[in-house]
PyMOL Python script that loads the backbone (N, CA, C, O; Angstrom):
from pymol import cmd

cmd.read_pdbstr("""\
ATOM      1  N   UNK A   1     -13.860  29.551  39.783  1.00  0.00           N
ATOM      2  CA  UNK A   1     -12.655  29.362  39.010  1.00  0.00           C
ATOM      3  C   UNK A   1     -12.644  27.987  38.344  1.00  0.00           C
ATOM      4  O   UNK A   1     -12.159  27.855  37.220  1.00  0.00           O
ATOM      5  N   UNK A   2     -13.264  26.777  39.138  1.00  0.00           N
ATOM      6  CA  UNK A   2     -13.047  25.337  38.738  1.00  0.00           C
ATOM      7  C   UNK A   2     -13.656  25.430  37.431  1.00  0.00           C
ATOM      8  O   UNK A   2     -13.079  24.885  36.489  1.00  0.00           O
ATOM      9  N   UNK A   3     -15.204  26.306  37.163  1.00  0.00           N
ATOM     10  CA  UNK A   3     -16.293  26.115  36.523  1.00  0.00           C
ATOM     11  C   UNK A   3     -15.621  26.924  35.142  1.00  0.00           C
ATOM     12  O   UNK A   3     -15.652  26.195  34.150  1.00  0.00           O
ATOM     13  N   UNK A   4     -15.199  27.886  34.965  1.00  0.00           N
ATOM     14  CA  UNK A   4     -14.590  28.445  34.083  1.00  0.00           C
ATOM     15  C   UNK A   4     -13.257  28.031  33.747  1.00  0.00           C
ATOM     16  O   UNK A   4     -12.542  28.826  33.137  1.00  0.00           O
ATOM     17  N   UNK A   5     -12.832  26.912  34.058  1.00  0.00           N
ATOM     18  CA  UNK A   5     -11.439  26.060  33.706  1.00  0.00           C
ATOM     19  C   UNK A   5     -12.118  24.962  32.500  1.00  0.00           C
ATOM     20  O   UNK A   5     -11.834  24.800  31.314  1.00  0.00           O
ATOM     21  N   UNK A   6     -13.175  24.285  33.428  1.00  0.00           N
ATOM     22  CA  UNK A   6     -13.658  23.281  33.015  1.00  0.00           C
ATOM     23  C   UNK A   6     -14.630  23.850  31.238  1.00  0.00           C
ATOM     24  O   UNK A   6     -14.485  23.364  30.117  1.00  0.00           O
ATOM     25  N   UNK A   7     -15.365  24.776  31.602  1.00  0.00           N
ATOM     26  CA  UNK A   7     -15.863  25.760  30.294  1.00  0.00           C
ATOM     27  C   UNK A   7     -14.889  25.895  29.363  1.00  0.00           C
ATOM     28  O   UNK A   7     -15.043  25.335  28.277  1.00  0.00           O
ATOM     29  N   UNK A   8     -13.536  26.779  29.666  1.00  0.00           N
ATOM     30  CA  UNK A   8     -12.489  26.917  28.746  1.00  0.00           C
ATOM     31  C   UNK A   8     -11.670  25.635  28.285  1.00  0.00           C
ATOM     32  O   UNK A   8     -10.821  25.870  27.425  1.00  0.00           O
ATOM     33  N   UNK A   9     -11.786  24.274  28.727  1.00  0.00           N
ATOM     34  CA  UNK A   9     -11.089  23.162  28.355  1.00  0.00           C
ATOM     35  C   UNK A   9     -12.245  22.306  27.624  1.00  0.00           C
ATOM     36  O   UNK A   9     -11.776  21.327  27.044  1.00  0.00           O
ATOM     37  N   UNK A  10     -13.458  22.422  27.527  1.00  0.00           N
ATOM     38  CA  UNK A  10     -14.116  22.037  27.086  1.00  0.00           C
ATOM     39  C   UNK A  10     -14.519  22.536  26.003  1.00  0.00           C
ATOM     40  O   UNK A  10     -15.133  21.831  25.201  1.00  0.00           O
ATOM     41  N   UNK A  11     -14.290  23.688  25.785  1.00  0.00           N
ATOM     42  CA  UNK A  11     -14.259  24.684  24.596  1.00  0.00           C
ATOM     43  C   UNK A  11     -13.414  24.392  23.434  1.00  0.00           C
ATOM     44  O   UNK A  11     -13.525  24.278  22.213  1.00  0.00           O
ATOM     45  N   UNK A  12     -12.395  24.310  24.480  1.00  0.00           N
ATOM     46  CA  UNK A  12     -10.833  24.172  23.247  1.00  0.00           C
ATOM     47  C   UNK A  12     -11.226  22.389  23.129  1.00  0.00           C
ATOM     48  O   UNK A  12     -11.068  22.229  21.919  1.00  0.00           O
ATOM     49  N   UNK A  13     -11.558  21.268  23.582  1.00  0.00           N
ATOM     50  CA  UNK A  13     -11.652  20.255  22.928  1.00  0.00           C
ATOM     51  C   UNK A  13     -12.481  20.389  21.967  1.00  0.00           C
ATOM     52  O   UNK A  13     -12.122  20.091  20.828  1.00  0.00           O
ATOM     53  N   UNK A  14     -13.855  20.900  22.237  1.00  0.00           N
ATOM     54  CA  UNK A  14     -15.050  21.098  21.046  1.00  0.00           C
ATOM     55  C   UNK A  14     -14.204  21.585  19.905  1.00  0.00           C
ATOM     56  O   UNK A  14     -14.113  20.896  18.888  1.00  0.00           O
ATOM     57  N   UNK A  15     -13.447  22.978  20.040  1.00  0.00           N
ATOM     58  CA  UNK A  15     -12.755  23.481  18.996  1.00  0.00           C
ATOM     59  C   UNK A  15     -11.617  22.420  18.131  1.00  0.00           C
ATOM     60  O   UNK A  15     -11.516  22.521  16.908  1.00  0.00           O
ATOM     61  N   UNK A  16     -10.938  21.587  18.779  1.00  0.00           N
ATOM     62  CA  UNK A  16      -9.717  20.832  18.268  1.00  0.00           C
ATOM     63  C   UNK A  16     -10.844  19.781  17.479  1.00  0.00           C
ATOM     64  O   UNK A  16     -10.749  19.533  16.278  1.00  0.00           O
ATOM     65  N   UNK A  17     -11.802  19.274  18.262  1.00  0.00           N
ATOM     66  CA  UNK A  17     -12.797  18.348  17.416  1.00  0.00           C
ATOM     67  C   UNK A  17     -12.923  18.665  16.292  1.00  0.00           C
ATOM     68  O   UNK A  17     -12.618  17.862  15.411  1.00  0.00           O
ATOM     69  N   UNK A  18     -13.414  19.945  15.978  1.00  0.00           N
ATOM     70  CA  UNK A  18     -14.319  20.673  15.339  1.00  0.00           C
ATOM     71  C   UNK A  18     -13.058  20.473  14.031  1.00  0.00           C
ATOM     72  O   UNK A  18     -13.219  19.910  12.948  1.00  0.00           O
ATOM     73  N   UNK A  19     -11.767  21.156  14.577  1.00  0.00           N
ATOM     74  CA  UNK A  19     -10.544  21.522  13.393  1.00  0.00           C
ATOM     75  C   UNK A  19      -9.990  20.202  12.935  1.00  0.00           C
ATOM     76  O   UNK A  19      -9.190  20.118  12.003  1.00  0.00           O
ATOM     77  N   UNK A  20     -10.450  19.151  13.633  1.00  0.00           N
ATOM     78  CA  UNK A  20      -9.768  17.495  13.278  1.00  0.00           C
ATOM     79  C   UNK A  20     -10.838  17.230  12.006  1.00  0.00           C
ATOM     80  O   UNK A  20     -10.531  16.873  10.869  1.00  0.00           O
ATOM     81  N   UNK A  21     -12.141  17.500  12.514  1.00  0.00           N
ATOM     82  CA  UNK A  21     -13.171  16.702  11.184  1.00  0.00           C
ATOM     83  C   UNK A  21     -13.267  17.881   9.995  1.00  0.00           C
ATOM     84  O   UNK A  21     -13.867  17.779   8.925  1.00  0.00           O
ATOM     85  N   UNK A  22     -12.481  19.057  10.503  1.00  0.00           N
ATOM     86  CA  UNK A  22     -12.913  19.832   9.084  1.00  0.00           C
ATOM     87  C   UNK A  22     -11.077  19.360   8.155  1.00  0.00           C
ATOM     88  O   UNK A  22     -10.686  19.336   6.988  1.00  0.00           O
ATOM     89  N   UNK A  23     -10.678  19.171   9.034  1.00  0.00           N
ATOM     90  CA  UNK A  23      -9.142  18.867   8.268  1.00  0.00           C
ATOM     91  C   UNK A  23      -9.459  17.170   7.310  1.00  0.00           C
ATOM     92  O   UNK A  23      -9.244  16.931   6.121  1.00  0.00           O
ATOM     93  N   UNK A  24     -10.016  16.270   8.376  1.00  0.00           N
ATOM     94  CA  UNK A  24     -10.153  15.217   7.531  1.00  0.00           C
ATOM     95  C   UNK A  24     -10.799  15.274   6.461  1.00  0.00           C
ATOM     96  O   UNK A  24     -10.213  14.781   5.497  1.00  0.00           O
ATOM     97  N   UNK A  25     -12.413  15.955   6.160  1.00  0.00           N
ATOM     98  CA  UNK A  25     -13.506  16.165   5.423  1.00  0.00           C
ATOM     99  C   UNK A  25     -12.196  16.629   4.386  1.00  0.00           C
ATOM    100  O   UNK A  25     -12.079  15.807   3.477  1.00  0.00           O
ATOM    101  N   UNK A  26     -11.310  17.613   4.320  1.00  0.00           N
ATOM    102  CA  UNK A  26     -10.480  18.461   2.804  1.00  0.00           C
ATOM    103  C   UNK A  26      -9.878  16.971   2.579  1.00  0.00           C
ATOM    104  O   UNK A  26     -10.145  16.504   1.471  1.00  0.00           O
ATOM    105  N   UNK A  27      -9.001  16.026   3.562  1.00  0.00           N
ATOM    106  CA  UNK A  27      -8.140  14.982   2.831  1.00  0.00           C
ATOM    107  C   UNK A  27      -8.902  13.903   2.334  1.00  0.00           C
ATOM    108  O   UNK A  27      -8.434  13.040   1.592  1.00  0.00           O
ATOM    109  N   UNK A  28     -10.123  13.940   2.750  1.00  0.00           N
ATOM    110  CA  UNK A  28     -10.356  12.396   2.366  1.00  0.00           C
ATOM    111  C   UNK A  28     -11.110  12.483   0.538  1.00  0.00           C
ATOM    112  O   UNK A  28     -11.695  13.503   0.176  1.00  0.00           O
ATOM    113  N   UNK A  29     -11.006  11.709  -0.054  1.00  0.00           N
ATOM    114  CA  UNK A  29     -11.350  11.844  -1.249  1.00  0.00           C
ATOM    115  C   UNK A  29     -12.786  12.021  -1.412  1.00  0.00           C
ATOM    116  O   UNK A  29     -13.424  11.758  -0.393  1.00  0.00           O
ATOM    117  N   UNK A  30     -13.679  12.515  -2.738  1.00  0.00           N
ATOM    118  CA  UNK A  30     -14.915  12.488  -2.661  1.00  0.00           C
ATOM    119  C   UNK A  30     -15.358  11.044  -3.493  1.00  0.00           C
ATOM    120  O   UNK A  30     -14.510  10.152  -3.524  1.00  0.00           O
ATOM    121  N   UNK A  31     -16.620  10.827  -4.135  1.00  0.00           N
ATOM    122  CA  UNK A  31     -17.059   9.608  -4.105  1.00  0.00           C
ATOM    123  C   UNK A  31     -16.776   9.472  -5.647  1.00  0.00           C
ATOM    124  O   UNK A  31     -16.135   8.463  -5.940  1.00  0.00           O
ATOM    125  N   UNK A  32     -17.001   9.994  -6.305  1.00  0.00           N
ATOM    126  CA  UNK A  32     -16.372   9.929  -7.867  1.00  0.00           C
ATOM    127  C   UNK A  32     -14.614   9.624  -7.297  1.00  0.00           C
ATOM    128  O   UNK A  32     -14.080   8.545  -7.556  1.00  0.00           O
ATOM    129  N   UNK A  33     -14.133  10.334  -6.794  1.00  0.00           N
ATOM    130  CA  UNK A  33     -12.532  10.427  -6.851  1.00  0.00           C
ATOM    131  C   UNK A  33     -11.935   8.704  -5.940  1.00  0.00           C
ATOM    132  O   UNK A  33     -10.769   8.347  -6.104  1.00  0.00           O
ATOM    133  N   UNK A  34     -12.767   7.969  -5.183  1.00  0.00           N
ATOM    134  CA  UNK A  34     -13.031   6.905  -4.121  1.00  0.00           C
ATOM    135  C   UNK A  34     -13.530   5.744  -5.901  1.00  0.00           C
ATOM    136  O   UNK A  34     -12.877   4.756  -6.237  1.00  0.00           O
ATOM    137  N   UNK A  35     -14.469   6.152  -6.495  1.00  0.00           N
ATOM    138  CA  UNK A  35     -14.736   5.412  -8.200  1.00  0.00           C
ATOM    139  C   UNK A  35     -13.327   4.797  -8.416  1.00  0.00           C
ATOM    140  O   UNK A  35     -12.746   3.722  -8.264  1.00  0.00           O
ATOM    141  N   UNK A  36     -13.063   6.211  -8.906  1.00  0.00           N
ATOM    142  CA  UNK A  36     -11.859   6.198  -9.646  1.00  0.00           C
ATOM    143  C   UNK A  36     -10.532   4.912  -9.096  1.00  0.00           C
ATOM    144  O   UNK A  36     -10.017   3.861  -9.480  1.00  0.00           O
ATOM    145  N   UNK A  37     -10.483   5.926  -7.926  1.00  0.00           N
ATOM    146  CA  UNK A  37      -9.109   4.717  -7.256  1.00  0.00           C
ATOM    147  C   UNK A  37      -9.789   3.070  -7.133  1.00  0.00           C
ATOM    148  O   UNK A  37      -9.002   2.146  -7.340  1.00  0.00           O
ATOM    149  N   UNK A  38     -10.798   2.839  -6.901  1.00  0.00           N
ATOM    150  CA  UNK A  38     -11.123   1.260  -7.044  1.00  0.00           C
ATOM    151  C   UNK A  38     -11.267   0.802  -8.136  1.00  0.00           C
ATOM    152  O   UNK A  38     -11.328  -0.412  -8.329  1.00  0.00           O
ATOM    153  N   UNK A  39     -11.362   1.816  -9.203  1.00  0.00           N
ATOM    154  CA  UNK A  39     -11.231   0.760 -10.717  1.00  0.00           C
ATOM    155  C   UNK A  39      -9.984   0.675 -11.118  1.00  0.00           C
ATOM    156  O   UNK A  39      -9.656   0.053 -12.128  1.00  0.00           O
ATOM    157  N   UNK A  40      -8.941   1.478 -10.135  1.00  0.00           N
ATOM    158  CA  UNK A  40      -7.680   1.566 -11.321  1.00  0.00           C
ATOM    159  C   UNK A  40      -6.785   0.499 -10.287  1.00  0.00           C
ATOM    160  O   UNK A  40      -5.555   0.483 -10.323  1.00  0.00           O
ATOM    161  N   UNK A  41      -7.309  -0.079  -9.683  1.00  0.00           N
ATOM    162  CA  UNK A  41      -6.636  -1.095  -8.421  1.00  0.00           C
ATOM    163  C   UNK A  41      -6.496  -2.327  -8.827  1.00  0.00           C
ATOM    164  O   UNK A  41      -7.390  -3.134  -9.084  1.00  0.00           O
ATOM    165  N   UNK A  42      -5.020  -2.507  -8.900  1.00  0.00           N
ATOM    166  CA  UNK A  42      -4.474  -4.144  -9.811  1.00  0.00           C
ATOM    167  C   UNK A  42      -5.431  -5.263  -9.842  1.00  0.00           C
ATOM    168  O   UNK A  42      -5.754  -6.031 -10.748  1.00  0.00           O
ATOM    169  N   UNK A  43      -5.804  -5.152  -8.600  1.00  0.00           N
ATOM    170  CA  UNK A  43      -7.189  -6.360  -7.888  1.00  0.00           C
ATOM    171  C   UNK A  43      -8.526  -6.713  -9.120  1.00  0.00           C
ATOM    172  O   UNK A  43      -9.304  -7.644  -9.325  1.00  0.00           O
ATOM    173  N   UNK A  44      -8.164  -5.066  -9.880  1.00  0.00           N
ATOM    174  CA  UNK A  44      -9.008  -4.772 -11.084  1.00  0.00           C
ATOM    175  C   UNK A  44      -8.992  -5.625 -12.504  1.00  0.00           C
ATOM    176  O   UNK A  44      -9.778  -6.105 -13.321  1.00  0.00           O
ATOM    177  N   UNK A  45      -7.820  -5.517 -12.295  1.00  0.00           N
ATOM    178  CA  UNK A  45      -7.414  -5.927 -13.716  1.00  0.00           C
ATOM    179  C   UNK A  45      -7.016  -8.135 -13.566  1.00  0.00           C
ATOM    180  O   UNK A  45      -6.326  -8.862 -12.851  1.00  0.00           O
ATOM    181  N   UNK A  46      -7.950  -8.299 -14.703  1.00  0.00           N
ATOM    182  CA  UNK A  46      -7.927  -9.932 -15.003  1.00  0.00           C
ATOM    183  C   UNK A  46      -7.110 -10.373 -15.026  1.00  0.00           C
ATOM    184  O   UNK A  46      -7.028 -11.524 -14.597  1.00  0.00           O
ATOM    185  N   UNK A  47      -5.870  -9.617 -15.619  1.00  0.00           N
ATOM    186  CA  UNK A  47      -4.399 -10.334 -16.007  1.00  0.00           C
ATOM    187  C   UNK A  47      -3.620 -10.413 -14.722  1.00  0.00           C
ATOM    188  O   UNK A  47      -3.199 -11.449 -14.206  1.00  0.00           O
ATOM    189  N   UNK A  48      -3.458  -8.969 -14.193  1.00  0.00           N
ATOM    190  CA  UNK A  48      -2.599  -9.500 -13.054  1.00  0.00           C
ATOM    191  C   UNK A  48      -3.409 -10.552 -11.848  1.00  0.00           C
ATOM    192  O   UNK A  48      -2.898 -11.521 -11.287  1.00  0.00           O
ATOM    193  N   UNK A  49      -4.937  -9.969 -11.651  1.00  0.00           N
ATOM    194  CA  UNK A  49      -5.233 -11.432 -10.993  1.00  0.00           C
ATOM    195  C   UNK A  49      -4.899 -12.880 -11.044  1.00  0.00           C
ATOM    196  O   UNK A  49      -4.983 -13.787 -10.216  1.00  0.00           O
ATOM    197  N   UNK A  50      -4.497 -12.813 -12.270  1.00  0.00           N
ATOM    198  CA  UNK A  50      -4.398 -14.638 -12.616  1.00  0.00           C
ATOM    199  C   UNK A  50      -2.646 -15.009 -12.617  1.00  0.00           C
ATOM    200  O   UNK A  50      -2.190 -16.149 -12.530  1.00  0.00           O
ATOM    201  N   UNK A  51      -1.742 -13.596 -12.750  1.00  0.00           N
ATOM    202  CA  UNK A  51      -0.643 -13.263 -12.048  1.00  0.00           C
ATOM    203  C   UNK A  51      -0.338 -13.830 -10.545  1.00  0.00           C
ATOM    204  O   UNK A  51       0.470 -14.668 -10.147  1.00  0.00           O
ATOM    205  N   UNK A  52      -1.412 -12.951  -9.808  1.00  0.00           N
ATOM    206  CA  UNK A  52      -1.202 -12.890  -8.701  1.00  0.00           C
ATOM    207  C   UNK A  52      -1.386 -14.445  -8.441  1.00  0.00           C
ATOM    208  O   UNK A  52      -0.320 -14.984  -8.144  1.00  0.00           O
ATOM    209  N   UNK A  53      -2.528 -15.334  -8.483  1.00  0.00           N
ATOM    210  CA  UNK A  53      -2.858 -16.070  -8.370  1.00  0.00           C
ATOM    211  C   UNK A  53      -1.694 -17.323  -8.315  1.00  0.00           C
ATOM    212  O   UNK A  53      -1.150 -18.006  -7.447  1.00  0.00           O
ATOM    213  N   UNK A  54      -1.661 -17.167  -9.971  1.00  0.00           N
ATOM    214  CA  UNK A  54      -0.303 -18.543  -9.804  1.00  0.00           C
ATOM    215  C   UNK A  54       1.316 -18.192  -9.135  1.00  0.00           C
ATOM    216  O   UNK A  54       2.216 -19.019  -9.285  1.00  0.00           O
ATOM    217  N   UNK A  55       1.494 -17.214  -8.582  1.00  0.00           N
ATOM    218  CA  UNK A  55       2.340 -16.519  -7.791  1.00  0.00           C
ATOM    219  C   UNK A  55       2.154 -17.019  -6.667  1.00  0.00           C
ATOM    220  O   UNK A  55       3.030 -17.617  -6.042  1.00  0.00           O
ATOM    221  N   UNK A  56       0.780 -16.804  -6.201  1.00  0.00           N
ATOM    222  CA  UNK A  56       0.422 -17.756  -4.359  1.00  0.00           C
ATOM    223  C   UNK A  56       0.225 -18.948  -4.613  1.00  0.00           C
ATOM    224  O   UNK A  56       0.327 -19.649  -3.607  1.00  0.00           O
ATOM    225  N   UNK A  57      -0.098 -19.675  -5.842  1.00  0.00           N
ATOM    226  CA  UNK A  57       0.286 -21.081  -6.217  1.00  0.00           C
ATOM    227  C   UNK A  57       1.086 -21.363  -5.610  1.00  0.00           C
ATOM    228  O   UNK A  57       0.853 -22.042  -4.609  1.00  0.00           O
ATOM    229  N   UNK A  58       2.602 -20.911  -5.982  1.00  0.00           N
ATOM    230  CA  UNK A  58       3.892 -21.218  -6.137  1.00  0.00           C
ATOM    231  C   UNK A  58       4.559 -21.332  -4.600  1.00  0.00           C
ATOM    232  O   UNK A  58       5.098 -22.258  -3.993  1.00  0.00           O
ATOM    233  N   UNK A  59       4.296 -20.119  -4.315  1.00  0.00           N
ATOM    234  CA  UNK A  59       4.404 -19.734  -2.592  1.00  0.00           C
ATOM    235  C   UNK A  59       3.689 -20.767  -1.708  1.00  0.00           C
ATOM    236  O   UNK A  59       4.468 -21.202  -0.860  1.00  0.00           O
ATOM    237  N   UNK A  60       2.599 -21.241  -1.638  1.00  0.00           N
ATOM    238  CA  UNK A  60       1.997 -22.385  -1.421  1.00  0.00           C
ATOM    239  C   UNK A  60       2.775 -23.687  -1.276  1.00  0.00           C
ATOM    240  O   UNK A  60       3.205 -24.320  -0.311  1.00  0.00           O
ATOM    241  N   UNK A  61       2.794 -23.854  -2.625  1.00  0.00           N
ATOM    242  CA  UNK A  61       3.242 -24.800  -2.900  1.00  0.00           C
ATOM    243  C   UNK A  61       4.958 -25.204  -2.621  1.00  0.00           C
ATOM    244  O   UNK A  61       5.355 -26.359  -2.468  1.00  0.00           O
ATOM    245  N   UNK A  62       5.565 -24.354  -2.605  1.00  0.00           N
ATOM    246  CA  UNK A  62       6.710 -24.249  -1.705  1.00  0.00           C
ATOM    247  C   UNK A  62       6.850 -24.405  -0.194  1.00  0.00           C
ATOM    248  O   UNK A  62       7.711 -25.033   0.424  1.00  0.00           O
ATOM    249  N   UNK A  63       5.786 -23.677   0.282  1.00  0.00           N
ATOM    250  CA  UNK A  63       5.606 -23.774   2.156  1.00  0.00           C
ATOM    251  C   UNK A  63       5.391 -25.244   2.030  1.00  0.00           C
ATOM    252  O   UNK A  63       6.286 -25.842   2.628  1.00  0.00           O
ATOM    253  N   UNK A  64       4.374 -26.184   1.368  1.00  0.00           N
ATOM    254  CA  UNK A  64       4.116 -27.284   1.638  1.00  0.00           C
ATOM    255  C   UNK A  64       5.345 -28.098   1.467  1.00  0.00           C
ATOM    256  O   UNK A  64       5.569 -28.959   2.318  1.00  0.00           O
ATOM    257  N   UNK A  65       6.300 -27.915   0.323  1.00  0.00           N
ATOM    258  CA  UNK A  65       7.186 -29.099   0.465  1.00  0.00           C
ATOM    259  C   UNK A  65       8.310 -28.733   1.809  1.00  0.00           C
ATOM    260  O   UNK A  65       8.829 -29.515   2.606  1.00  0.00           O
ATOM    261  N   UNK A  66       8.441 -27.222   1.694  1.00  0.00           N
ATOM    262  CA  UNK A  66       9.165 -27.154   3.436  1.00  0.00           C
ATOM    263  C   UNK A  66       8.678 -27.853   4.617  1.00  0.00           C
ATOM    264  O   UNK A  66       9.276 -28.524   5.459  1.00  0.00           O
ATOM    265  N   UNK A  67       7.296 -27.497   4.463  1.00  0.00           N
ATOM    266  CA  UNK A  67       6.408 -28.049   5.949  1.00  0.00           C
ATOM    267  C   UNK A  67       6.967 -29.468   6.138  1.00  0.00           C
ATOM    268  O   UNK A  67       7.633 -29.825   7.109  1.00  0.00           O
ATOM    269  N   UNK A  68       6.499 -30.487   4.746  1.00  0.00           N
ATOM    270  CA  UNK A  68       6.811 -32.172   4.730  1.00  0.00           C
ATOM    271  C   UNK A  68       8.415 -32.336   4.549  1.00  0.00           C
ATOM    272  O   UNK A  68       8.694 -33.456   4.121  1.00  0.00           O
ATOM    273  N   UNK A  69       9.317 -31.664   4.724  1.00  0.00           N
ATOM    274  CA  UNK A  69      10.819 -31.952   4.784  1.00  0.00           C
ATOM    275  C   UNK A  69      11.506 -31.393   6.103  1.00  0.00           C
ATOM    276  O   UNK A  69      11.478 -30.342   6.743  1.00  0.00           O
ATOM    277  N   UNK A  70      12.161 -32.672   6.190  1.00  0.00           N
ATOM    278  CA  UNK A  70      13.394 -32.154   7.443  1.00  0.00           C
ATOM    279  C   UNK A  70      14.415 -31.743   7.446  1.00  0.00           C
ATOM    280  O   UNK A  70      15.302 -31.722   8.299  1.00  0.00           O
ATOM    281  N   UNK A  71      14.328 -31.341   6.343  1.00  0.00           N
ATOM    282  CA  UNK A  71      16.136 -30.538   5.707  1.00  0.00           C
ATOM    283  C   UNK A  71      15.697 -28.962   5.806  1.00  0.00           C
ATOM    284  O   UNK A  71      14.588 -28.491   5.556  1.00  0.00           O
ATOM    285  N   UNK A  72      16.799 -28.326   6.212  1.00  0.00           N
ATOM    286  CA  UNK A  72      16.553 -26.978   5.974  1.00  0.00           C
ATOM    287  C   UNK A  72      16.707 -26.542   4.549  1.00  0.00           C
ATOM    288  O   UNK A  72      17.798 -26.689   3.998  1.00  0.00           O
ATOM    289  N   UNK A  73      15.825 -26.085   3.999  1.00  0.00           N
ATOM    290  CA  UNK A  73      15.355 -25.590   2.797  1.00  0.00           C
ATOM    291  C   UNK A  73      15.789 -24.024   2.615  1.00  0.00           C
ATOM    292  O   UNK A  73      15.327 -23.301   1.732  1.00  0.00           O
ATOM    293  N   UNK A  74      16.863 -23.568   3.705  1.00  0.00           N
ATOM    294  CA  UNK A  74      17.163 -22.072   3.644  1.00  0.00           C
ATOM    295  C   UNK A  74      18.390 -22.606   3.030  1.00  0.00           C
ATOM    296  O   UNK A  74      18.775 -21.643   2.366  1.00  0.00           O
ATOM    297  N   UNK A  75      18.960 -23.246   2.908  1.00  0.00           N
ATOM    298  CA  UNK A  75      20.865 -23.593   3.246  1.00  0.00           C
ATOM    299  C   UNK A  75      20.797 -23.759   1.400  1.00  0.00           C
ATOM    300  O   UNK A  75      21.706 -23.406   0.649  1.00  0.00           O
ATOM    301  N   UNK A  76      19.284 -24.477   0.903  1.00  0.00           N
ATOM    302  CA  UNK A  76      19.873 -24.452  -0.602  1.00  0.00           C
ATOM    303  C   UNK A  76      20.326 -22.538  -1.227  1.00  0.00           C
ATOM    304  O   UNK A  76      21.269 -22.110  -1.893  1.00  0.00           O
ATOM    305  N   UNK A  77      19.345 -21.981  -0.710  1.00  0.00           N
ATOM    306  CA  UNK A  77      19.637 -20.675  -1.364  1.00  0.00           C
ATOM    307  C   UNK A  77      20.277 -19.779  -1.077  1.00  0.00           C
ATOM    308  O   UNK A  77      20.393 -18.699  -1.657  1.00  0.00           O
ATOM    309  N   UNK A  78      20.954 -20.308   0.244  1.00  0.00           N
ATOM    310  CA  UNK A  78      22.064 -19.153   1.007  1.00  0.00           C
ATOM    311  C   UNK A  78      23.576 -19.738   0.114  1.00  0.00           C
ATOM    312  O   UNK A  78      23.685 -20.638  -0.720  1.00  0.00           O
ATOM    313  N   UNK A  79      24.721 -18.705   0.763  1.00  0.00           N
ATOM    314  CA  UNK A  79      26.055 -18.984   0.250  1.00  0.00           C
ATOM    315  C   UNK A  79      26.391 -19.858   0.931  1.00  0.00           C
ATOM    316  O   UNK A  79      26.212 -20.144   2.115  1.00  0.00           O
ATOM    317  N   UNK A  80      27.193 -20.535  -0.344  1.00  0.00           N
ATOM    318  CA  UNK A  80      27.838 -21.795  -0.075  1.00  0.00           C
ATOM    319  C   UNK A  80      28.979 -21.594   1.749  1.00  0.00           C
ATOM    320  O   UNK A  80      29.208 -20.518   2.302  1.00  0.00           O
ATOM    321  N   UNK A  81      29.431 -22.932   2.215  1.00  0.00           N
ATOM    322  CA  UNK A  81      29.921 -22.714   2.917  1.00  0.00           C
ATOM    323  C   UNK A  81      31.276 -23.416   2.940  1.00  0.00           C
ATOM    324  O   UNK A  81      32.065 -23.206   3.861  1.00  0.00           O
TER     325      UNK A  81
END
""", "prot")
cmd.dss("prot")
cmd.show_as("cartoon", "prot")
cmd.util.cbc("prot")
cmd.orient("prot")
């Protein structure tokens, strides 16, 4: 009885294996369609890079004057009190 438990549970994992990689293989994209999505990815394009860029400038450059000040730097942009 143990031996034919262990057969039938080992079966149905092989099987659930089996139905997990044939389910992923339909979702995952193929290698033309994997092309596609990495050229059309903002990361792509020159303009918004140099976007992005002086954007984390700014952000940067903000953390630093918080870091070197002892004033809370939240209180300028919250409501008045």
């Amino acid at each position: 009885m143990s031996a034919l438990r262990t057969l039938l549970s080992s079966s149905a994992l092989i099987a659930v294996m089996g139905l997990s990689y044939g389910m992923w293989s339909i979702i995952v994209p193929g290698e033309e369609r994997r092309r596609e999505i990495v050229r059309n990815l903002p990361e792509s394009n020159p303009v918004r890079m140099e976007e992005t860029r002086k954007r984390n400038a700014l952000v940067m450059e903000a953390l630093k004057e918080a870091a070197e000040t002892n004033e809370n730097i939240t209180r300028r942009f919250g409501a008045p009190k």
